[in-house]
C-alpha positions in Angstrom: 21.6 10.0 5.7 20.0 13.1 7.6 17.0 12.3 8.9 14.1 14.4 7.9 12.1 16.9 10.5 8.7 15.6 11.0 6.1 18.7 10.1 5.2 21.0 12.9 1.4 20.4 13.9 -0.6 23.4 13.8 -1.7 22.9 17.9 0.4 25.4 20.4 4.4 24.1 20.5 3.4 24.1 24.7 0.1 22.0 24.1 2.5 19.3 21.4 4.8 19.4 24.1 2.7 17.8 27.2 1.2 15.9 24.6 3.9 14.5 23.5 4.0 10.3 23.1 6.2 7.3 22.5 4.8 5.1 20.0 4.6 2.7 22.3 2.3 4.7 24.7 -0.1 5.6 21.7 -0.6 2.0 20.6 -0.4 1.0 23.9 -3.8 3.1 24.7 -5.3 1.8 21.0 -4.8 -1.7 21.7 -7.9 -3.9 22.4 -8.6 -7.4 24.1 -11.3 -8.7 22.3 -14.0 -6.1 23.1 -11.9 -4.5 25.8 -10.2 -1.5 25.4 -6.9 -0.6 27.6 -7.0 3.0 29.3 -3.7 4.6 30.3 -2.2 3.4 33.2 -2.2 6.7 34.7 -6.0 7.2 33.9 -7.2 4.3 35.5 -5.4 4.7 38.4 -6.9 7.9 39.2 -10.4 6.9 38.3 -10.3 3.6 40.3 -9.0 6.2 43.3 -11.2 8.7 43.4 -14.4 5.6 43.2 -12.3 4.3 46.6 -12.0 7.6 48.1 -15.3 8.1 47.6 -16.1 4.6 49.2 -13.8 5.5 51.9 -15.7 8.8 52.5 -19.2 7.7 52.7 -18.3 5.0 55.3 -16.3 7.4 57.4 -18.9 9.8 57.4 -21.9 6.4 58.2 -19.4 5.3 60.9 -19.0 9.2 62.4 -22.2 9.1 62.8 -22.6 5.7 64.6 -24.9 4.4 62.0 -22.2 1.3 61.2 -19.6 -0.3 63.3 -16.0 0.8 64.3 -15.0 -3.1 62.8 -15.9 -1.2 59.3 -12.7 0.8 59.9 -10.6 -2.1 58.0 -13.0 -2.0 55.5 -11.9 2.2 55.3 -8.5 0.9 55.4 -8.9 -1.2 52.4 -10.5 1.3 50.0 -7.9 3.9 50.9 -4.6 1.3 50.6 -5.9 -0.9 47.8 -5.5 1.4 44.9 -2.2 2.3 45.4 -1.0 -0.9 46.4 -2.4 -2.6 43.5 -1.0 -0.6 40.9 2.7 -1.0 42.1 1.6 -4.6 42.3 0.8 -5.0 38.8 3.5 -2.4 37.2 5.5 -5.3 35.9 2.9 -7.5 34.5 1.8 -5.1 32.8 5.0 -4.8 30.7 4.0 -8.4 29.3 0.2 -8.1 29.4 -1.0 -5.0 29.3 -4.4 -5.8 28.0 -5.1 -8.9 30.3 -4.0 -7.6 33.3 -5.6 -3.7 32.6 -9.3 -5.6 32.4 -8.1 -8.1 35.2 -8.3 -5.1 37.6 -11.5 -4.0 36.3 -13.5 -7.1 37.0 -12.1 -6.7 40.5 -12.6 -3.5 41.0 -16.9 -4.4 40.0 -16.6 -7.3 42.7 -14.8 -5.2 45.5 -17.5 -2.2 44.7 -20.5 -4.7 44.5 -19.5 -5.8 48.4 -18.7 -2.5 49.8 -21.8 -1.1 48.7 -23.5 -4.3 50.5 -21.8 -3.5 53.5 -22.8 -0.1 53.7 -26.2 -0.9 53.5 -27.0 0.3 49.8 -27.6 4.1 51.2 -29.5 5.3 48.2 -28.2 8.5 46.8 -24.4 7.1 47.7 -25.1 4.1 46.4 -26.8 5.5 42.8 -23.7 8.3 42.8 -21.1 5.0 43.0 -23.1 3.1 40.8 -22.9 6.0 37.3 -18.7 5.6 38.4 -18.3 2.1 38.2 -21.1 2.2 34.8 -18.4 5.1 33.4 -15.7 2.6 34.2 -17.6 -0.6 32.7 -18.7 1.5 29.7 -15.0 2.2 29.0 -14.4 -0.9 28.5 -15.9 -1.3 25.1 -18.2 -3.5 24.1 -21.6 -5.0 25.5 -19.6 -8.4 26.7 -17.2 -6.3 28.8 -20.0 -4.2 30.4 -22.2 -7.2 31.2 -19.5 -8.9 32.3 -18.5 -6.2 34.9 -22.0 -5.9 35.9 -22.0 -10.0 36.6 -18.8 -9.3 38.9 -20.7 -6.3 41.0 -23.6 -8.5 41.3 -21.1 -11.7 42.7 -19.2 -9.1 45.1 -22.6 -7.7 46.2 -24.2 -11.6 46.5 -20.7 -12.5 48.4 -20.8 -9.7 50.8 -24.4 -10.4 51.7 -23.7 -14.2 52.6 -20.9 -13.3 54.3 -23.7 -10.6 56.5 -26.8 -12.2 55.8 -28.4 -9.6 58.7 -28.5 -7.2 55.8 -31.0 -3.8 56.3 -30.5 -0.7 54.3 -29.2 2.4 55.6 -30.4 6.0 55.8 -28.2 8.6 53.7 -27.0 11.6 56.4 -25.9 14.7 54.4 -22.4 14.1 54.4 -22.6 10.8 52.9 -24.7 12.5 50.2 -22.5 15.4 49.7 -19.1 13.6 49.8 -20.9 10.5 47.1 -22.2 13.7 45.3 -18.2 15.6 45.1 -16.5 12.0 44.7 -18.9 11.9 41.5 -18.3 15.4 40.1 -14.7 15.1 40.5 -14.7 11.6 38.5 -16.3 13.1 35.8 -14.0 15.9 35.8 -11.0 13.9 35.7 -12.5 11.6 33.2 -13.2 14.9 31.2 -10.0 15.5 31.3 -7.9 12.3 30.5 -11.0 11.6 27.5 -9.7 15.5 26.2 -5.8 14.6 26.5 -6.1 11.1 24.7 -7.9 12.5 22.2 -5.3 15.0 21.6 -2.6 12.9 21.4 -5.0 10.5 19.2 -5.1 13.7 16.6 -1.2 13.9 17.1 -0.9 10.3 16.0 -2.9 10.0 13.6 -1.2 13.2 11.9 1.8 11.9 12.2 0.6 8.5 10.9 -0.9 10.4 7.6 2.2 12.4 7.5 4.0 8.8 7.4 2.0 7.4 5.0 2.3 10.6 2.3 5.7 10.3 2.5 6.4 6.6 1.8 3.7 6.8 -0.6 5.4 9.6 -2.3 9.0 7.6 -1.9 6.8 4.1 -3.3 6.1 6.2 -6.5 9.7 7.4 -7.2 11.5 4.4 -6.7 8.1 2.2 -8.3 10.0 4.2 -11.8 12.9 1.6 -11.2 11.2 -1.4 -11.8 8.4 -2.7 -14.3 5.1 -2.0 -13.1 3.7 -5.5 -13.1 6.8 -6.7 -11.0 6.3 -4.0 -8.5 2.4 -4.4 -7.8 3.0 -8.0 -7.3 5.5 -7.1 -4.6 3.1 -4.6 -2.8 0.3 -7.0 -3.5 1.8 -9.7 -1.1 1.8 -12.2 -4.5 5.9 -12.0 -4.3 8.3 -12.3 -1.8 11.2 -10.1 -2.0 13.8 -12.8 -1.5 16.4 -14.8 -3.4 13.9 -16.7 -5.7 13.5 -18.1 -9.4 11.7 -20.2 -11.2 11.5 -21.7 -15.0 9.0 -20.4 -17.0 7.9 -20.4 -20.9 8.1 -16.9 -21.5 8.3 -14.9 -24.9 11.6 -12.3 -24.7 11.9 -9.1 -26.8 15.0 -7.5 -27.7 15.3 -4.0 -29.8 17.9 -1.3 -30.4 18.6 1.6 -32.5 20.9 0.7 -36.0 23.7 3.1 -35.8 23.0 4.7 -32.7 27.1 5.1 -31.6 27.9 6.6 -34.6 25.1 9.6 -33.7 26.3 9.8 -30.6 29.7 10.9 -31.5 27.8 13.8 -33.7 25.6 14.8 -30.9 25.8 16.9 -28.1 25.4 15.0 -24.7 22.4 16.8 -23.9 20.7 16.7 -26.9 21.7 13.2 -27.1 19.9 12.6 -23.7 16.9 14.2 -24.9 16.2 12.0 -28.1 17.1 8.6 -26.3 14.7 9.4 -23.4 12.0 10.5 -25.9 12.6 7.3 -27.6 12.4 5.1 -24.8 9.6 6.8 -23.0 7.6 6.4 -26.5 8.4 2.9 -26.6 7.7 2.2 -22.8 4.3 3.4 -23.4 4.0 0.3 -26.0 4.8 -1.9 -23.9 2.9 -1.0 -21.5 -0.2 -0.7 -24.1 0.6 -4.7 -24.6 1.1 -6.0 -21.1 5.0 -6.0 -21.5 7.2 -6.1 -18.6 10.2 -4.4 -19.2 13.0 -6.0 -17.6 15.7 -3.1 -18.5 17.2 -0.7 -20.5 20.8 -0.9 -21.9 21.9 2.4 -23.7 19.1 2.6 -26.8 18.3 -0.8 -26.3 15.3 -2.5 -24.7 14.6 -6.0 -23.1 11.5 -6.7 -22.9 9.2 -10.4 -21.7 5.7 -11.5 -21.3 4.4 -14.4 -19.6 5.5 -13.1 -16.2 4.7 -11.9 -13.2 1.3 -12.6 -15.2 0.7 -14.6 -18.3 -2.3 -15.4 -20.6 -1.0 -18.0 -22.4 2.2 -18.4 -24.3 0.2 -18.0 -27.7 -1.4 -14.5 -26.3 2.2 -13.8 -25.0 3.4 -14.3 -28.1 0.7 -12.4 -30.1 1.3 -10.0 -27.3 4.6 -9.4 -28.2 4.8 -9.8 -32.1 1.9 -6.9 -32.1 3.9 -4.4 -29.7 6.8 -4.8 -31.9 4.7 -4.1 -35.0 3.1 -1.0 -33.3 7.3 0.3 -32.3 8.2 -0.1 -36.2 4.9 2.2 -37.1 5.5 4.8 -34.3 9.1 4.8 -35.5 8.2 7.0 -38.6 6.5 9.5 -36.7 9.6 9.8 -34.9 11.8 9.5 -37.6 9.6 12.8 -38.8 9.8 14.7 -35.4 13.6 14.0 -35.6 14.0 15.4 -38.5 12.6 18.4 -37.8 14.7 18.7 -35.2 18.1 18.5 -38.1 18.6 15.2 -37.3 20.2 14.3 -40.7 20.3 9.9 -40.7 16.9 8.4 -39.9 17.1 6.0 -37.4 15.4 2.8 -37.6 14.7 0.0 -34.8 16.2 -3.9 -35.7 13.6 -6.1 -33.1 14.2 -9.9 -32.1 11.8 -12.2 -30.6 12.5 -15.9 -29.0 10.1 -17.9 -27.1 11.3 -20.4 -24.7 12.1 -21.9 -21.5 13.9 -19.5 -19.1 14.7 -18.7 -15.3 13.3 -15.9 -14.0 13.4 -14.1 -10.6 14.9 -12.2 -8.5 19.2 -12.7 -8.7 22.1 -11.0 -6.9 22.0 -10.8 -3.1 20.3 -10.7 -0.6 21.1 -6.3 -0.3 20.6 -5.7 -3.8 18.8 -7.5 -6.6 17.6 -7.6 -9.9 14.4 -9.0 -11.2 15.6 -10.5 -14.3 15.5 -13.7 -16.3 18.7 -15.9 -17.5 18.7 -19.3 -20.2 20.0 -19.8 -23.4 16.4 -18.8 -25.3 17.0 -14.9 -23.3 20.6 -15.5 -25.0 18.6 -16.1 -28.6 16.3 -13.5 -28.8 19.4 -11.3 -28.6 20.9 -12.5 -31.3 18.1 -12.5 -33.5 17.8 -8.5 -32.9 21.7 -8.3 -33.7 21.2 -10.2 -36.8 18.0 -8.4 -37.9 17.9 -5.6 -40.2 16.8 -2.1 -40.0 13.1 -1.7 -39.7 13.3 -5.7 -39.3 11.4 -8.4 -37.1 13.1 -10.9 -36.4 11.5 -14.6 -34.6 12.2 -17.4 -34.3 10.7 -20.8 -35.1 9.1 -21.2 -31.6 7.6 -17.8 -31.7 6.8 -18.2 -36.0 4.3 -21.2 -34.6 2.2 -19.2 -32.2 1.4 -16.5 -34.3 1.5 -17.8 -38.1 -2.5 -17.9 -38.1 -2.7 -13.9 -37.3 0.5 -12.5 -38.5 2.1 -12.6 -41.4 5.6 -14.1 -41.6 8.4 -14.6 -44.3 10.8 -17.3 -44.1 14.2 -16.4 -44.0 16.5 -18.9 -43.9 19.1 -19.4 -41.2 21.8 -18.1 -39.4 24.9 -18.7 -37.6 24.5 -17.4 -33.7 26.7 -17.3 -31.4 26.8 -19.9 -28.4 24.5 -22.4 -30.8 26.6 -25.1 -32.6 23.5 -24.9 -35.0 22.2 -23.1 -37.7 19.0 -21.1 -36.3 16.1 -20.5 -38.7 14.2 -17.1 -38.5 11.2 -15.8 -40.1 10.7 -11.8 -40.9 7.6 -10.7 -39.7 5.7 -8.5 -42.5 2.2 -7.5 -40.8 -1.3 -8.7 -39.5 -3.1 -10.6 -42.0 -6.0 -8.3 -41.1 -4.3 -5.7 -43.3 -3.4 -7.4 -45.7 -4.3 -8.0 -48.9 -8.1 -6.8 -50.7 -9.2 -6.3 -47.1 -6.2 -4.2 -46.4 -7.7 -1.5 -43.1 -3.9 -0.1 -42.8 -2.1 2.1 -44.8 0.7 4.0 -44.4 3.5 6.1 -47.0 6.4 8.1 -45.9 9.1 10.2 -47.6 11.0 13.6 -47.5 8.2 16.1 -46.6 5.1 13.6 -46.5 4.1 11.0 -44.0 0.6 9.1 -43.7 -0.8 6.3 -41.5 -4.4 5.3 -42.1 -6.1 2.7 -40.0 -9.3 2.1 -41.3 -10.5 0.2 -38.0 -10.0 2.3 -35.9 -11.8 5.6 -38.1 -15.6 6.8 -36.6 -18.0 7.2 -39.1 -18.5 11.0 -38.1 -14.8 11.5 -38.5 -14.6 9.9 -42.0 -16.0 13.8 -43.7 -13.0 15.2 -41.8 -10.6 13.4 -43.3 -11.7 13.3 -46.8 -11.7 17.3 -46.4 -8.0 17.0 -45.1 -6.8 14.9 -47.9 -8.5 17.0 -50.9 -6.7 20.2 -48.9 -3.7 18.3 -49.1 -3.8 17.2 -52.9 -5.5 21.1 -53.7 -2.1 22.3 -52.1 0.2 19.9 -53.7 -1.2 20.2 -57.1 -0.8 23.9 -57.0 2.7 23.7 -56.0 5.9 24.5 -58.2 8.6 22.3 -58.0 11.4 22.6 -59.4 
């Protein structure tokens, strides 16, 4: 598979280019240690040099002067070695612990900076100019633990340095001292500046690149999301399910449904206007489920196979009530389908046969471990299948299991038994006729259809301030139909 070109930032292609960062290197500089934030190797190193170098100066320029000992000269030594020598030093401990061994340094460089600055004598305009580098340094850091901390290790090298020259008197500042504390403090900020600017370029970069990341698989998450049934795929994403090799049994109510005499329009129809009516008819149908908490588990040609009572459940009896009501609501929407289709010359009105089983089952994930299918297996599954293939058109079919959770809302009709394959038994069925809600004197549903008319009234769901509306409608409609001739 090509892979695809990541989009050009709008910065200069030169400024991307020496901007330009491994991953590694960009999470490497976000990463934190508690409250203490890593800089880039290269960063630190110049920062901790120039605060040496600046040490180094200012006790040149006191010993030039005579104002400190020759034996200081080591000390000169140390500030001007140290930096490099500690950073080849710590190169490959940093591979394993960058974070640990990146504020390691730091506390040391506060104790080394503490002494010096004691040895020296605490000159006071060197001393404050050293001071606002190693705050700069400590501040970086992150966090009021790391800074107090670093000010407790300046203090120690500082309280070590002075027992180690208890004959401790403060110095006068010459010029030089002053000038070179004054440049080594300029030129720290500068280079701070400058490293702050370039991280938080390449910060911008990444993060870019990071949205740019995310708005693709988010965009790839909501095509492929079209493959499997909603409920199944937030309960992935959620963290509730793990995508492995996984079932479980569960009581779950299983819906089958398919169009009677669907092959034999499929041999009159065009492919593509074939296609079109089947994906009307499923997307119509999908919405349904949807509407009553369904998880489609998949499609087969015109027909459907539907469950409840997982990934989530609310009770088998809701399930089945659930269930029983979105088949109901696909038999009504069927005529208004059966109406559209007509118009369209579709000669034969197609009608839906619907079976319904409730029952233990396995459901999960089979296949392998490359490619599976979130699906559910048992002889009940194998049932409700055969109830839709014995069912009529325009029928519900359900069985005894399903007849007992829902007999005290929906109406049912007893219908005998039947012969099913893979049962050595009869099987009885019941038809289900309606909600006992409209039926009956307190009848709130109403529907009639036939060549060139089709009505569905549902009295519950009608707004007072739409009732004047619709009596105007149906006197237009009876004024018109009166007045027509037919022949």
């Amino acid at each position: 598979m090509a892979r695809q070109k990541t989009p050009q930032h709008p910065l200069k292609k030169s400024e991307q280019k020496s901007n330009n960062l491994s991953q590694h290197e960009v999470t490497q500089e976000l990463e934190l240690f508690d409250d203490f934030t890593v800089l880039p190797i290269s960063a630190e190193f110049n920062s901790r040099s120039i605060i040496y170098l600046t040490l180094a100066g200012t006790l040149v320029s006191s010993i030039s002067f005579g104002s400190m000992s020759s034996l200081f000269s080591l000390v000169v030594a140390f500030c001007l070695l140290y930096p490099t020598f500690i950073r080849f030093l710590s190169l490959p401990l940093r591979r394993q612990h960058p974070k640990q061994i990146g504020y390691t340094l730091i506390l040391f460089d506060a104790f080394f900076i503490g002494a010096i600055l004691t040895v020296m004598g605490l000159p006071l305009e060197p001393t404050i100019f050293i001071l606002i580098m190693a705050n700069a340094s400590f501040i970086a850091l992150g966090g009021a633990m790391a800074y107090l901390l670093c000010v407790l290790f300046l203090f120690g090298g500082a309280a070590a340095s002075y027992s180690i020259q208890p004959n401790f008197m403060i110095h006068e500042t010459s010029t030089l001292m002053m000038f070179i504390a004054a440049f080594g403090t300029g030129l720290y900020v500068a280079v701070t500046a400058y490293y702050t600017n370039q991280s938080a370029r390449r910060l911008k970069v990444a993060r870019l690149d990071a949205y740019q990341q995310n708005e693709k698989y988010r965009t790839i998450s909501r095509q492929l999301s079209k493959y499997l049934s909603p409920q199944v795929w937030e309960s992935v994403f959620s963290g509730k399910r793990d995508v492995k090799l996984e079932t479980t049994r569960k009581r779950l109510v299983v819906f089958f449904s398919d169009i009677k005499g669907f092959s034999e329009l499929s041999e009159q129809m065009e492919s593509e206007a074939l296609t079109e009516l089947i994906n009307t008819y499923l997307t119509e149908m999908s919405r349904i489920v949807m509407k009553h908490g369904g998880t489609i588990d998949k499609f087969i040609g015109d027909a459907i196979m539907v469950f409840f009572g997982d990934p989530e459940t609310k009770g088998v009896k809701k399930d089945a009530e659930a269930c029983v009501s979105m088949a109901i609501e696909m038999r009504r929407h069927m005529k208004v389908l059966r109406q559209r289709w007509k118009a369209q010359g579709i000669k034969h009105p197609l009608e839906i046969r619907m079976g319904i089983n409730t029952g233990y089952c396995t459901v999960g994930n089979f296949g392998a471990e490359t490619r599976m299918d979130y699906t559910l297996l048992g002889k009940e599954v194998n049932l409700a299948s055969r109830l839709e293939s014995a069912s009529e058109p325009g029928e519900i079919l359900v069985s005894y299991e399903t007849y007992s959770l829902i007999q005290d809302r929906i109406l049912c009709k007893e219908k005998g038994q039947i012969r099913a394959k893979g049962f050595s038994r009869p099987v009885p069925v019941y038809q289900v006729i309606d909600f006992r809600r409209d039926l009956g004197g307190s009848r709130t549903f109403t529907e009639v259809e036939m060549d060139g008319f089709s009505m569905a009234l549902d009295l519950e769901k009608i707004k007072n301030y739409d009732k004047d509306r619709i009596l105007e409608a149906l006197e237009k409609v009876k004024k018109t139909v009166v007045s027509k001739t037919i022949p």
